[in-house]
C-alpha positions in Angstrom: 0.0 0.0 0.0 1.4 3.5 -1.0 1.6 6.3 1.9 -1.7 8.8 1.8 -0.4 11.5 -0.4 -0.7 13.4 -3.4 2.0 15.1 -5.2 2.3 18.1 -7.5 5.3 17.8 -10.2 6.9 19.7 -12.8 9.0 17.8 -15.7 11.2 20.2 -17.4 12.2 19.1 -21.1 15.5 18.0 -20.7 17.1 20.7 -22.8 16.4 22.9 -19.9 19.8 20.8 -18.1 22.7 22.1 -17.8 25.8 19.3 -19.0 26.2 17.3 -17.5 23.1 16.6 -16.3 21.2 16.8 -19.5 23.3 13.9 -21.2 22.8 12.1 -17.7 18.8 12.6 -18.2 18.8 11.5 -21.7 20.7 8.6 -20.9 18.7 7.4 -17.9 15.0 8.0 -20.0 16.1 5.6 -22.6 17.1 3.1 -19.9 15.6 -0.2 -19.3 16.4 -0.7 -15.8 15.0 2.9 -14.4 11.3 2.3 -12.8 8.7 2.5 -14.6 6.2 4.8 -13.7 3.4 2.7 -12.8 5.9 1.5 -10.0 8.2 4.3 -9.2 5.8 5.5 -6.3 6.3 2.1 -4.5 10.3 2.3 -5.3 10.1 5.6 -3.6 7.9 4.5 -0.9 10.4 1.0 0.0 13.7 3.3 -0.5 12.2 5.6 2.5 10.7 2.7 4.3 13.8 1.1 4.5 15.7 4.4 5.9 13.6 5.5 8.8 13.4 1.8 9.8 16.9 1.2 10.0 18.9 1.8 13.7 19.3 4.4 13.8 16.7 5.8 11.4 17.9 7.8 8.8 15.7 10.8 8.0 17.8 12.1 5.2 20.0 9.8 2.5 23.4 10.6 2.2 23.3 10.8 -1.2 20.9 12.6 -3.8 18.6 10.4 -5.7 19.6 9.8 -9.7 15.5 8.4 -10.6 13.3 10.6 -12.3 9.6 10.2 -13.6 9.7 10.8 -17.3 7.3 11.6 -19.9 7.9 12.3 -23.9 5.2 14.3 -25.7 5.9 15.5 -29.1 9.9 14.0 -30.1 10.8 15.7 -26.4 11.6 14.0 -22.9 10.4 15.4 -19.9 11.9 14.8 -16.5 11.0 15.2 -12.8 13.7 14.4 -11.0 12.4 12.5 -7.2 15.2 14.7 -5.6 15.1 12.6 -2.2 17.9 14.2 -0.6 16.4 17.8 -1.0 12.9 16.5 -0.4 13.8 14.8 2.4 15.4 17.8 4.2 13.0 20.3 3.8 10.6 17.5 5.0 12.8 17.0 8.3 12.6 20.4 8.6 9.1 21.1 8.6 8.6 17.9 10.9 11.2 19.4 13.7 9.5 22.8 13.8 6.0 20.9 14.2 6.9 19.3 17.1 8.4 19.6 20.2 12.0 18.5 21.1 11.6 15.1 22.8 9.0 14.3 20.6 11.4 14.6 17.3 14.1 13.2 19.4 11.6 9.9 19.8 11.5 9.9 16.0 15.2 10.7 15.2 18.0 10.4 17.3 19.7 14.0 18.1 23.0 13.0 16.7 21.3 12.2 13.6 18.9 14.8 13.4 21.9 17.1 13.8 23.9 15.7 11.1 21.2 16.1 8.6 20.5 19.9 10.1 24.4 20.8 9.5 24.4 18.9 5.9 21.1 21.2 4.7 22.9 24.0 6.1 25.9 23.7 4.0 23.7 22.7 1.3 21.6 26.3 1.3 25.5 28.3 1.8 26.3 26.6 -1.5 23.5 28.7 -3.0 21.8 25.6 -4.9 18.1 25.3 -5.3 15.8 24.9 -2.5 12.4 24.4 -4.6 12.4 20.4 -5.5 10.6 19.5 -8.5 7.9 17.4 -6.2 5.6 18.7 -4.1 4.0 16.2 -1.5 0.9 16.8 0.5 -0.1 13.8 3.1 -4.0 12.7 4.0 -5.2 15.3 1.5 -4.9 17.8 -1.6 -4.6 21.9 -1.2 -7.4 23.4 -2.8 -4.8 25.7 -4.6 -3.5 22.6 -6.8 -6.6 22.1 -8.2 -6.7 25.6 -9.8 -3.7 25.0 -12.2 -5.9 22.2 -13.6 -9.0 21.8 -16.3 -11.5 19.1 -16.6 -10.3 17.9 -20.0 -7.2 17.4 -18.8 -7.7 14.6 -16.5 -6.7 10.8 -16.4 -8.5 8.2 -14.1 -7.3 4.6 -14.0 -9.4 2.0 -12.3 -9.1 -1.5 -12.2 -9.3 -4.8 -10.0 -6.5 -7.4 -9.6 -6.6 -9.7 -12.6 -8.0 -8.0 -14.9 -7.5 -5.6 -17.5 -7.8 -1.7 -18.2 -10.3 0.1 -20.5 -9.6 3.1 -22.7 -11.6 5.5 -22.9 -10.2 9.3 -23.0 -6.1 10.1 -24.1 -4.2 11.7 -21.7 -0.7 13.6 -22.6 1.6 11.0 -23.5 1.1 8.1 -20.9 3.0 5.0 -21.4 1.8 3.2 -18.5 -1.1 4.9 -17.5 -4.1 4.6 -19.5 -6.7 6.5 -18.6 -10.3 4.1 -17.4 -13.2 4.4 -16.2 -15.0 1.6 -14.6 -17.0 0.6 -11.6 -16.1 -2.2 -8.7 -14.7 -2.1 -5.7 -11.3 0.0 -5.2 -8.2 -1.4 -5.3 -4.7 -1.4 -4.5 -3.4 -2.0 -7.5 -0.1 0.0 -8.5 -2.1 1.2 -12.0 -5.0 2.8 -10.1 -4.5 6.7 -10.4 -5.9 9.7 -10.8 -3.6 12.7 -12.4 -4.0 15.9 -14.2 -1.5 16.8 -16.6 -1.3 20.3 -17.8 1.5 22.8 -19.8 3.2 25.4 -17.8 2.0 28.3 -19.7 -1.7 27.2 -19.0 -0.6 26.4 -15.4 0.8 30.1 -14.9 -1.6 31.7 -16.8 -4.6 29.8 -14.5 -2.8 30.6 -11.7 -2.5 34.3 -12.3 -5.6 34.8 -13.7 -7.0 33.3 -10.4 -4.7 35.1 -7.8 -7.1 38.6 -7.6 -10.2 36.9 -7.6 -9.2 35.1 -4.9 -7.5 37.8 -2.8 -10.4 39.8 -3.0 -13.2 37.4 -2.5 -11.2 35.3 0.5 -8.1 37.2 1.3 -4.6 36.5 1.5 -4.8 34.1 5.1 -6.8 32.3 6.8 -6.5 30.0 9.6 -7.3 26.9 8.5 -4.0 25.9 6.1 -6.4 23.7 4.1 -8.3 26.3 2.8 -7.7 28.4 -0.7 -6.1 31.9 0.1 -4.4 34.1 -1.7 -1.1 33.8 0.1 -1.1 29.9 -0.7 -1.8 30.3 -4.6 1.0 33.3 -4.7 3.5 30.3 -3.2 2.1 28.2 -5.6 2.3 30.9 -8.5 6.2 31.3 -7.3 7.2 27.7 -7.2 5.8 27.8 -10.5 7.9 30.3 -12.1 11.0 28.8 -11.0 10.9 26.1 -13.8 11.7 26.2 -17.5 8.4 27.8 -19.3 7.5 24.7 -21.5 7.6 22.5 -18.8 4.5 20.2 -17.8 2.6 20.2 -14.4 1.3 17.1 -13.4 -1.1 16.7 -10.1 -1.0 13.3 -9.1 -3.8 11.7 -6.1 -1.3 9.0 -5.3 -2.2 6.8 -2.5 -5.1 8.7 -1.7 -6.7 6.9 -4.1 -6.9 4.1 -1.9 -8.9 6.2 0.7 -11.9 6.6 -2.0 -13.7 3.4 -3.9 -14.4 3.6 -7.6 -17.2 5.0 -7.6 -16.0 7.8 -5.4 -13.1 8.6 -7.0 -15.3 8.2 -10.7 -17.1 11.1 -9.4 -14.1 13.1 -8.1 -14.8 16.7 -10.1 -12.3 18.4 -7.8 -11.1 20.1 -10.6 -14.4 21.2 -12.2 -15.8 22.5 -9.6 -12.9 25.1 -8.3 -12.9 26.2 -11.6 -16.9 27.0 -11.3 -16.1 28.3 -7.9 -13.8 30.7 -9.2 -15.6 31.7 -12.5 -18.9 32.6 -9.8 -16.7 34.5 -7.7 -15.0 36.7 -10.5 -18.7 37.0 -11.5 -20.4 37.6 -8.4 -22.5 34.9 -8.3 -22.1 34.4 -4.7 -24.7 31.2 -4.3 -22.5 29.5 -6.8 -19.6 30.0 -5.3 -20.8 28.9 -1.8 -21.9 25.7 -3.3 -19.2 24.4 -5.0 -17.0 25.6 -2.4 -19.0 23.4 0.1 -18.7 20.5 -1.9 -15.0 20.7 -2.4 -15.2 20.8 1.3 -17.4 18.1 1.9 -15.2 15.6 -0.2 -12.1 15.9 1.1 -12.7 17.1 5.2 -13.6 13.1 5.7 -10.5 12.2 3.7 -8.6 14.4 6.1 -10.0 13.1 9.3 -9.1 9.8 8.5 -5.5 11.0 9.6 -6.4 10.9 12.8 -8.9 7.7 12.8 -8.2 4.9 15.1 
C-alpha cells in the first residue's frame, strides 16, 4: 500500500539541463532498468521505508537520488527528478518545527537529526536550489493545486486485480497509464490513479488569472491551512515560475486513491468545480460560489480526518 499523499510535479524538457546533467537525463530515460512509472511510487515509498526503519533511522539519504519520472510528448523528454535528498530535508525540517523536542528526538536520534540539520545547512550556503521538483501533501490535496488544472485534462485509471484496463479518453503522453473508467470495488493496485496533466504556460496563466479573484473574494490568510487563500496560490504561483516555461505540471492523487472506492473517486470533479467556484466568484455569483466551495469541502474534510482515525 502507497503512503496517503498526493503530489504536484513539474517535468522540465530535458534541454532545460545544464551538462552534464542533461546527457545524464537522456541517458537514464532511454534506460531499461530505471522504474517504470506505474511502480516508481512504491520504489520511492520502499527506499524511504527502509531508511527510517533502519537503527538508527535515517531521515535524510546521504546521497541525492539519480531516478526521475519521465514523460515524452511530441519528439521531447520530460523529466522530474524524485530529488530525495532535498525533499527529504525540507521535509525533516518542517517535521522538527512541528513538534516539540523530545517528541522529534523519539523519532530521530539528536545526533542524527543534527547531522542532517548541519548537511542542509551547508547545502543552502552553497547557494543551490531549495524548490524540489515534487511537491507532497499527506491525507489530503490543497485546494490551490486544483486551480492550475482543467477538466479535459484529466486521467483516471481504475481496475481490480486480474484483470484488464479500459480506454476511454487520451491523456498527454502516458505509457503506463491509460486512462479508465470503470466501476467495482477499489483497489490497490499500482495502475490505479488519478492525475492531471497540464502545460506550464496554461498552469501560470490559471494561476495568475485566479490570484485577484481570490484575494479579494477570501483574502490572502486564513487560519485553517487547508483552505484556498491568496497567500497559498501566490506560493504556488512562485514555485511555479522557477521552472523552464515549457515544462509540464502534473497533479497526481497517489495513494489517496486508496482512501476513495471507484465510484468515489469516478465522481471526483475536484477540478471542475474550483474552476466553477472561481468563475462565480469573479462573476459575483455568490450562491455558486458557496456551493461548490461546500462541496470541495465536503469531499475531502472526511479524507482528512481519516489522519487521525483509530
Amino acid at each position: 500500500m502507497l503512503p496517503y499523499a498526493a503530489y504536484l510535479r513539474v517535468y522540465e524538457p530535458v534541454t532545460a539541463f545544464p551538462e552534464p546533467a542533461r546527457t545524464l537525463w537522456t541517458v537514464y530515460a532511454d534506460s531499461r532498468r530505471r522504474p517504470r512509472r506505474i511502480h516508481a511510487l512504491g520504489v520511492e515509498h520502499r527506499d524511504a521505508a527502509r531508511r527510517l526503519t533502519a537503527s538508527p533511522a535515517d531521515a535524510v539519504p546521504e546521497r541525492e537520488s539519480r531516478d526521475a519520472y519521465v514523460r515524452r510528448l511530441d519528439d521531447m523528454v520530460y523529466v522530474c527528478p524524485w530529488e530525495t535528498r532535498l525533499r527529504s530535508w525540507l521535509a525533516f525540517e518542517r517535521f522538527r518545527d512541528m513538534h516539540a523536542a523530545d517528541v522529534a528526538a523519539a523519532f530521530v536520534p539528536p545526533p542524527a537529526a543534527e547531522r542532517a540539520t548541519a548537511e542542509f545547512e551547508r547545502w543552502k550556503r552553497s547557494g543551490r536550489t531549495l524548490r524540489p521538483h515534487i511537491l507532497t501533501s499527506t491525507w489530503h490535496i490543497p485546494l490551490d493545486w486544483f486551480v492550475p488544472f482543467t477538466r479535459d485534462e484529466r486521467c483516471l485509471m481504475l481496475g481490480t486485480p486480474g484483470t484488464g484496463y479500459r480506454r476511454s479518453d487520451e491523456a498527454p503522453e502516458q505509457h503506463a497509464e491509460p486512462p479508465v473508467p470503470g466501476q467495482g470495488p477499489a483497489t490497490a493496485a499500482p495502475a490505479r490513479t488519478l492525475i492531471y496533466v497540464t502545460s506550464m504556460g496554461e498552469a501560470r496563466r490559471r494561476v495568475s488569472a485566479a490570484l485577484p479573484v481570490v484575494r479579494e473574494n477570501l483574502g490572502d490568510g486564513t487560519g485553517d491551512v487547508y483552505l484556498l487563500s491568496a497567500g497559498r496560490l501566490d506560493t504556488l504561483g512562485r514555485w511555479l515560475e522557477v521552472f523552464h516555461p515549457r515544462s509540464l505540471v502534473e497533479l497526481d492523487y497517489g495513494g489517496l486513491v486508496h482512501l476513495l472506492d471507484d465510484r468515489a473517486l469516478s465522481a471526483d470533479e475536484s477540478v471542475a468545480e474550483m474552476t466553477v467556484a472561481l468563475t462565480g466568484m469573479e462573476r459575483g455569483e455568490v450562491e455558486l460560489t458557496v456551493a461548490m466551495y461546500k462541496r470541495l469541502l465536503a469531499r475531502w474534510r472526511p479524507v482528512r480526518a481519516l489522519e487521525a482515525a483509530n
